[in-house]
C-alpha positions as CSV (number, residue, x, y, z in Angstrom):
1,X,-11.3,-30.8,34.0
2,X,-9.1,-30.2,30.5
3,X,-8.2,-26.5,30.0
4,X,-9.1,-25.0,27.0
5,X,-5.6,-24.2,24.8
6,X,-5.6,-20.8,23.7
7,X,-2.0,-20.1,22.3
8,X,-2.0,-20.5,18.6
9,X,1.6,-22.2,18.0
10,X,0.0,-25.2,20.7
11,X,-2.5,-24.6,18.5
12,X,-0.3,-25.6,15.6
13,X,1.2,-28.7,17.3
14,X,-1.8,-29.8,17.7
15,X,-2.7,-29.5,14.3
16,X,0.6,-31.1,13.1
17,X,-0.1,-34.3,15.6
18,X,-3.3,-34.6,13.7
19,X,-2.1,-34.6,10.5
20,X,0.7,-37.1,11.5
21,X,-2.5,-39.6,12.8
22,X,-4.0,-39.1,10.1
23,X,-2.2,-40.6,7.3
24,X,-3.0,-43.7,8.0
25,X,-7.0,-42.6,6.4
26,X,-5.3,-40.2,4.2
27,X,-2.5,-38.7,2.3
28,X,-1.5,-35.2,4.4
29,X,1.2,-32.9,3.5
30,X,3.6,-30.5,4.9
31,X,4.5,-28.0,2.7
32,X,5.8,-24.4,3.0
33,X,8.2,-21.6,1.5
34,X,11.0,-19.9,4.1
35,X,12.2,-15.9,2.1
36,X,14.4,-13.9,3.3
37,X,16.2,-10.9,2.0
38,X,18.4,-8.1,2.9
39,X,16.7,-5.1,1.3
40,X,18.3,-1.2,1.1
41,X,15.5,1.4,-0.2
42,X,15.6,4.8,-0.4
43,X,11.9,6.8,-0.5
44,X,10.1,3.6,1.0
45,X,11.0,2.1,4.5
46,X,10.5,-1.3,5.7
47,X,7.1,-1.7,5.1
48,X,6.8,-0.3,1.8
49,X,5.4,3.0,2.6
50,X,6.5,6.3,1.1
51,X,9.3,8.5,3.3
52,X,11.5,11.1,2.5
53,X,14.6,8.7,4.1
54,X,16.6,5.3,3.1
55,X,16.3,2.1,4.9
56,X,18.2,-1.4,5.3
57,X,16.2,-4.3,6.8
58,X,15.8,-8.1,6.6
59,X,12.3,-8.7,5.0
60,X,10.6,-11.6,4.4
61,X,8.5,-12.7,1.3
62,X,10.5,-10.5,-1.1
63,X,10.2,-13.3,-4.1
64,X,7.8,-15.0,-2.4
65,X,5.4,-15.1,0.5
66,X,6.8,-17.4,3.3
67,X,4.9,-19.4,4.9
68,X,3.4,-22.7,6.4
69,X,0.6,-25.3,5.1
70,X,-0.9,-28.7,5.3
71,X,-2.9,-30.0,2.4
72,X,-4.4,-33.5,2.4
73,X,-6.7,-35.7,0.6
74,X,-9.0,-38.9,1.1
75,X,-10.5,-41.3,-1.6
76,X,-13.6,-41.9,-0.7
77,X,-14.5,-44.3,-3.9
78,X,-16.3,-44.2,-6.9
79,X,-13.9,-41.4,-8.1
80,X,-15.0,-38.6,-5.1
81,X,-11.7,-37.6,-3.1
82,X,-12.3,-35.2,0.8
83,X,-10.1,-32.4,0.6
84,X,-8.5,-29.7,2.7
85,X,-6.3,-27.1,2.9
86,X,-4.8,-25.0,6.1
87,X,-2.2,-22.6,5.3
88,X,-0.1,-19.6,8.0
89,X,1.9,-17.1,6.8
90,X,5.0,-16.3,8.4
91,X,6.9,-13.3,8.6
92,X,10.6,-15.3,8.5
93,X,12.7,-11.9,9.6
94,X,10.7,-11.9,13.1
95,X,9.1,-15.9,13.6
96,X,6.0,-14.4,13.9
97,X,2.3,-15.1,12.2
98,X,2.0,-12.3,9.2
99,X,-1.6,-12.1,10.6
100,X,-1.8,-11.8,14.3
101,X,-6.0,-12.6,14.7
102,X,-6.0,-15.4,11.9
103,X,-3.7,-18.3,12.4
104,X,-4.5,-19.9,9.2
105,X,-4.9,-16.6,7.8
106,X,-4.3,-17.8,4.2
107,X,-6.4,-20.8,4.0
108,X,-8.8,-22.8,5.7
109,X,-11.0,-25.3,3.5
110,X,-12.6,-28.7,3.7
111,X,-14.3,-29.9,0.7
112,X,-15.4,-32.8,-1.9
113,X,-13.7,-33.4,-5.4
114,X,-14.2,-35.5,-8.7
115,X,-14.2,-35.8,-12.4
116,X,-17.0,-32.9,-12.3
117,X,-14.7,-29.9,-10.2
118,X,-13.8,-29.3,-6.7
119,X,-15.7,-27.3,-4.3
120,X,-14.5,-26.0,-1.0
121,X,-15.9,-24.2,2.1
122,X,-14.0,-22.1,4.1
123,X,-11.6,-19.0,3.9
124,X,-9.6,-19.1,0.4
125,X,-8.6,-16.8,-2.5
126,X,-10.9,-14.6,-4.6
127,X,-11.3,-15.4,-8.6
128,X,-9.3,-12.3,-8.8
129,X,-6.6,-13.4,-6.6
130,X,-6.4,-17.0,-8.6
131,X,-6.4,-15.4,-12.3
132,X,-3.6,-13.1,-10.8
133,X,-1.2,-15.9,-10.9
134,X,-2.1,-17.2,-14.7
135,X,-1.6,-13.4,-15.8
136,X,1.1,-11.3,-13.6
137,X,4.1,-10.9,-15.5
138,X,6.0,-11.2,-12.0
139,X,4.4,-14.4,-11.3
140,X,3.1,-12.8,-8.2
141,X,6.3,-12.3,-7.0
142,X,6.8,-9.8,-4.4
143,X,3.2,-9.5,-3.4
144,X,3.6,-6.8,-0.7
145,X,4.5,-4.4,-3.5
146,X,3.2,-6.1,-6.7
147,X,0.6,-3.6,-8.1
148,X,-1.0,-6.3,-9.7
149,X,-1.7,-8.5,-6.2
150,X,-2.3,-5.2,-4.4
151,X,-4.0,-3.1,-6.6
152,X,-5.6,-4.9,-9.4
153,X,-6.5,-8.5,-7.2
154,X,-7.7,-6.3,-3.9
155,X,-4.4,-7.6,-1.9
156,X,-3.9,-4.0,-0.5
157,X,-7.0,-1.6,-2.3
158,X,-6.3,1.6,0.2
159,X,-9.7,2.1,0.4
160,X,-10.2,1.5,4.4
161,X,-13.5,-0.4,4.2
162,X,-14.1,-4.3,4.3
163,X,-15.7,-5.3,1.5
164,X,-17.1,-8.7,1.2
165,X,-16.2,-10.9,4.5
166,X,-12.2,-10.3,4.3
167,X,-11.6,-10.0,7.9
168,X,-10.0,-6.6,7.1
169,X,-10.5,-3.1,5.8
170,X,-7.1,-3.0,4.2
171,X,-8.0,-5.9,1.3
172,X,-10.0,-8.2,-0.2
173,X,-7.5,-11.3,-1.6
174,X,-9.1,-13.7,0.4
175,X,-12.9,-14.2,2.0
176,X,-14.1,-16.0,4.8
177,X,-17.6,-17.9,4.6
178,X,-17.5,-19.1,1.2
179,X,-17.7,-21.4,-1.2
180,X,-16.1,-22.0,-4.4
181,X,-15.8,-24.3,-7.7
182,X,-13.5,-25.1,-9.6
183,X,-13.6,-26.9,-12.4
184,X,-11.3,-28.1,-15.2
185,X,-11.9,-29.6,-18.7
186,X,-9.0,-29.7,-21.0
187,X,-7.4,-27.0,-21.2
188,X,-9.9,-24.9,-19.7
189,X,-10.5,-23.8,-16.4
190,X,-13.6,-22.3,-14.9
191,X,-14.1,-20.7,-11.3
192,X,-17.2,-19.4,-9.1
193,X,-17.3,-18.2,-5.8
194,X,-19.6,-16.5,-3.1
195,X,-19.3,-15.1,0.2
196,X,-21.3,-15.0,2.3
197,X,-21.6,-11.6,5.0
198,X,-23.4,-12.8,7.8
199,X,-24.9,-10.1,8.4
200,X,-28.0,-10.0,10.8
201,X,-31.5,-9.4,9.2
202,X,-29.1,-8.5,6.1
203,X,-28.2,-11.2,3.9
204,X,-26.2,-9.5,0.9
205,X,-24.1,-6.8,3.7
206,X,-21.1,-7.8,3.5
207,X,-21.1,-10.9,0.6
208,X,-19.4,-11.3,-2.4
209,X,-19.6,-13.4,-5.6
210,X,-17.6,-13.4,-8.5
211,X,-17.0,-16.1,-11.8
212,X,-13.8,-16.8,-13.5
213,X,-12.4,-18.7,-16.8
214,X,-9.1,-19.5,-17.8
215,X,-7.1,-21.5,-21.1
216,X,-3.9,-22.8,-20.4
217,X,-1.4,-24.6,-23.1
218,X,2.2,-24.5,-23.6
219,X,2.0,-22.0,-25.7
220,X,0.0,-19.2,-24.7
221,X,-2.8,-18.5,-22.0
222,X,-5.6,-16.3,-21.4
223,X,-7.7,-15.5,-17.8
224,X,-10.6,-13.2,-16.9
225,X,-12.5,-12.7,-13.7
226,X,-15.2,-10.2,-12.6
227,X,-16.0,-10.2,-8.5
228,X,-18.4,-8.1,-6.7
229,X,-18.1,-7.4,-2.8
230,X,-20.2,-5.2,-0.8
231,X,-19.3,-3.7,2.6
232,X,-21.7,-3.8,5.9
233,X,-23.9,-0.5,4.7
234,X,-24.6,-2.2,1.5
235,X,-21.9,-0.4,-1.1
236,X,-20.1,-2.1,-3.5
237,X,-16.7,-2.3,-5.1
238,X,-16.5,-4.0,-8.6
239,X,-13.7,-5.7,-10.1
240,X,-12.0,-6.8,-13.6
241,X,-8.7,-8.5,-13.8
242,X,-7.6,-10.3,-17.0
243,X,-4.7,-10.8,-19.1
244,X,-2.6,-13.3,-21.9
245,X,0.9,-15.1,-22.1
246,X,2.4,-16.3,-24.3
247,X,5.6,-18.5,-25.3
248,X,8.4,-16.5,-27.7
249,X,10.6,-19.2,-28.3
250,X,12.0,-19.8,-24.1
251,X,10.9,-16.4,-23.3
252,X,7.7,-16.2,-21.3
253,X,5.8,-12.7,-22.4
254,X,2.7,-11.4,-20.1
255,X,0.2,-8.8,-20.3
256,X,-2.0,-8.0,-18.0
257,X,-5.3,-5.2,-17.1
258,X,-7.5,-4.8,-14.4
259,X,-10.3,-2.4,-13.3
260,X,-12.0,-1.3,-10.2
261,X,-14.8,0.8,-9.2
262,X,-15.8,1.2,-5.2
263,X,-18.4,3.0,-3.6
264,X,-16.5,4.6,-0.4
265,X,-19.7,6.9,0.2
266,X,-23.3,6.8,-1.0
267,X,-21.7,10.0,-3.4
268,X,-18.3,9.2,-3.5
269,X,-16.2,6.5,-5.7
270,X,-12.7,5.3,-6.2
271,X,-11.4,3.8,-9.6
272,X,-8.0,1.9,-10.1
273,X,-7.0,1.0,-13.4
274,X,-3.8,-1.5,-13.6
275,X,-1.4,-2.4,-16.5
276,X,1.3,-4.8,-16.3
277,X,3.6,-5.8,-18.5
278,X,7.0,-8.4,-18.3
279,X,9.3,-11.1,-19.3
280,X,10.5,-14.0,-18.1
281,X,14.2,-14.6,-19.8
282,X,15.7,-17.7,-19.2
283,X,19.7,-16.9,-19.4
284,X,21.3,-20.8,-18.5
285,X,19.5,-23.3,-17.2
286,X,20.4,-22.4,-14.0
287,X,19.4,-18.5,-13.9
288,X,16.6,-16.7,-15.2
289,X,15.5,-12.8,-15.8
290,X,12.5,-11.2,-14.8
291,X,12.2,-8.0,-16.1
292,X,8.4,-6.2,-15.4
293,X,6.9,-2.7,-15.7
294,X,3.2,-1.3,-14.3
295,X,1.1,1.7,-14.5
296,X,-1.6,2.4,-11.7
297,X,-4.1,5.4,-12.3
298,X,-6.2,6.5,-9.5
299,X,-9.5,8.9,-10.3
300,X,-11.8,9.4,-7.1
301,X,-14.7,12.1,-6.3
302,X,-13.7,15.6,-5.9
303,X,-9.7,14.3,-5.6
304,X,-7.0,15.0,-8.2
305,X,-6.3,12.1,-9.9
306,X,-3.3,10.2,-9.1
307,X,-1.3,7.0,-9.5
308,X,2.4,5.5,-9.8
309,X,4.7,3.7,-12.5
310,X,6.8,0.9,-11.0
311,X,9.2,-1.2,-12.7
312,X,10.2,-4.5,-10.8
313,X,12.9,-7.2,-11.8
314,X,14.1,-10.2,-10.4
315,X,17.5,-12.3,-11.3
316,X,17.6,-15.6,-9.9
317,X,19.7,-18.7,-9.6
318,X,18.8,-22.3,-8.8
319,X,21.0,-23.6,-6.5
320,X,18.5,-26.9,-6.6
321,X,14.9,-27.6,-7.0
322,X,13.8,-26.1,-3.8
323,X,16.3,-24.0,-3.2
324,X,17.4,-20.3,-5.0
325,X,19.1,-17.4,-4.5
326,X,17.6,-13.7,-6.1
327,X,18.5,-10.3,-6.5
328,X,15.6,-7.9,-7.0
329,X,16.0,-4.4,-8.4
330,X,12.8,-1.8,-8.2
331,X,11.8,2.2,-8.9
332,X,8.5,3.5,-8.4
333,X,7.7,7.1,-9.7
334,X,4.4,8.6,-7.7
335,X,2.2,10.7,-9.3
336,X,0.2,13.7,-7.8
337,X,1.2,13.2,-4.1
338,X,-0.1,9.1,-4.3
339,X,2.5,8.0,-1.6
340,X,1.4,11.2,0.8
341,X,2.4,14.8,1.1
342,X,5.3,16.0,1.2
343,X,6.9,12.7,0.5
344,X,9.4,12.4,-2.5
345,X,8.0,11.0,-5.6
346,X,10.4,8.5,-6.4
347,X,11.7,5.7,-4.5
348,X,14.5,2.3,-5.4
349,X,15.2,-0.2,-3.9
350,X,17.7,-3.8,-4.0
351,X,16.9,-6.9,-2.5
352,X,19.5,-9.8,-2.0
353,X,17.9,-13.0,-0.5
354,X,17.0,-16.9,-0.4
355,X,14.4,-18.9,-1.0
356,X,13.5,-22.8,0.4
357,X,10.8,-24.5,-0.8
358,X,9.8,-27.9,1.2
């Protein structure tokens, strides 16, 4: 009688002794990015949470999220390609899964592509979560304590209630049961997406849908998407992310807004507003500046409105094509108690680390 295999790194063998068979149908690849970073902070600890102490640790995903993927693709003929995408993430400091319920907590599609756009089926990003990238100043670097990720694309919203099928009631970046298009023309890009909750006898608890557009040259760009997610009793949380960049001579300049409402009770709302603003300084060919600033504003029902400034920067150096070394620099100011009471209302922080790509 075969036993069932329940561990999820067997799991993950398994998987990779697939992929490996399946090449000879397919093109499959392994892809994945290893971060690490020594990090001192004072007013945050490891986590990124407001305290009144300092705090050294080794943190992964600091530039950017580590972790672990397999992407692969099939001609079928006549121009239509099978596609799929299963991605981890990987806290490198510990070896362990960044989400311990979801082994391919970042991805999981299967789906068809050709000249017309590419639709998928599975768990993947929001619209709001792919303009973020076109539009971040950081690039979505340091997406654990990027307002823009967090705040602005649902990464991290604080508001303690799933909206839309995320798996989670601490964000909203990414939905199971959906499906999505993408399509690109040109220079254009366009993007729609729904969710769907699952709910029993309740088709819209719990869904999502949202639409996205983007232009892209090598001069400038511009991307705007509007998603809409509603939790299990029906309520909703709306969102607006958009924002330009632009080329000034080898300088990369970004701006970026976005704008959330959220029904937390049938009287009560939450609204996040999100600026972000950076540049991207190349200094040799070798090393490059990242310097960033955002504003988050907070209003809810009945609450004292609230929020924080942060100012992020990266430096790094290329040591190859895959491989670079960073030091990150950071201050947050809180306003009105946002971090928790009786916390201070500033925090710092430097981050020296590596990153592999592969």
């Amino acid at each position: 009688m075969a036993k069932k295999i329940h561990h999820p790194m067997a799991l993950l063998a398994l998987t990779l002794l697939a992929a490996g068979t399946a090449q000879a149908q397919s093109t499959v690849t392994v892809y994945g990015i290893v971060d690490a970073a020594v990090r001192y902070s004072s007013g945050l600890d490891a986590a990124y949470n407001g305290t009144n102490t300092s705090d050294f640790a080794v943190n992964s995903g600091i530039n950017n999220t580590s972790r672990f993927g397999l992407r692969g693709t099939e001609d079928l003929g006549g121009g239509l390609k099978a596609v799929f995408n299963l991605e981890s993430g990987v806290n490198v400091d510990t070896g362990a899964q960044a989400n311990a319920t979801k082994l391919f907590d970042r991805a999981a599609t299967v789906g068809l592509q050709g000249d017309w756009g590419t639709v998928t089926f599975g768990r993947q990003t929001t619209v709001l979560a792919d303009t973020v990238g076109a539009v971040d100043p950081l690039g979505v670097r340091f997406a654990s304590f990027n307002p823009n990720v967090a705040i602005a694309a649902l990464n991290a919203h604080r508001l303690g209630i799933e909206y839309g099928p995320a798996g989670a009631t601490t964000g909203a970046y990414r939905l199971d049961n959906s499906v999505k298009y993408v399509g690109r023309f040109g220079d254009f890009t366009v993007r729609a997406m729904h969710a769907f909750g699952e709910q029993a006898g309740n088709s819209s608890a719990l869904s999502s849908s949202g639409v996205g557009a983007a232009y892209q040259t090598e001069a400038w760009n511009a991307a705007l998407a509007y998603a809409q997610f509603k939790n299990a009793a029906g309520l909703t949380l709306k969102g607006y992310l958009g924002g330009v960049g632009a080329m000034l001579g080898t300088t990369k300049l970004n701006l970026s807004y976005g704008s959330n409402e959220a029904e937390t009770t049938a009287t009560a709302k939450t609204r996040n507003r999100t600026i972000g603003l950076g540049a991207t300084v190349p200094l040799t060919g070798e090393m490059d500046l990242i310097l960033t600033a955002y504003q988050v504003k907070r209003t809810r029902t009945a609450a004292v409105d609230d929020g924080f400034n942060r100012m992020v920067s990266f430096l790094e150096y290329k040591l190859s094509k895959r491989t670079k070394l960073y030091a990150e620099l950071d201050y947050t100011k809180w306003k009105n108690a946002y971090q928790g009471a009786g916390l201070k209302d500033t925090a710092s922080g430097l981050s020296l680390g590596i990153l592999h790509t592969f």
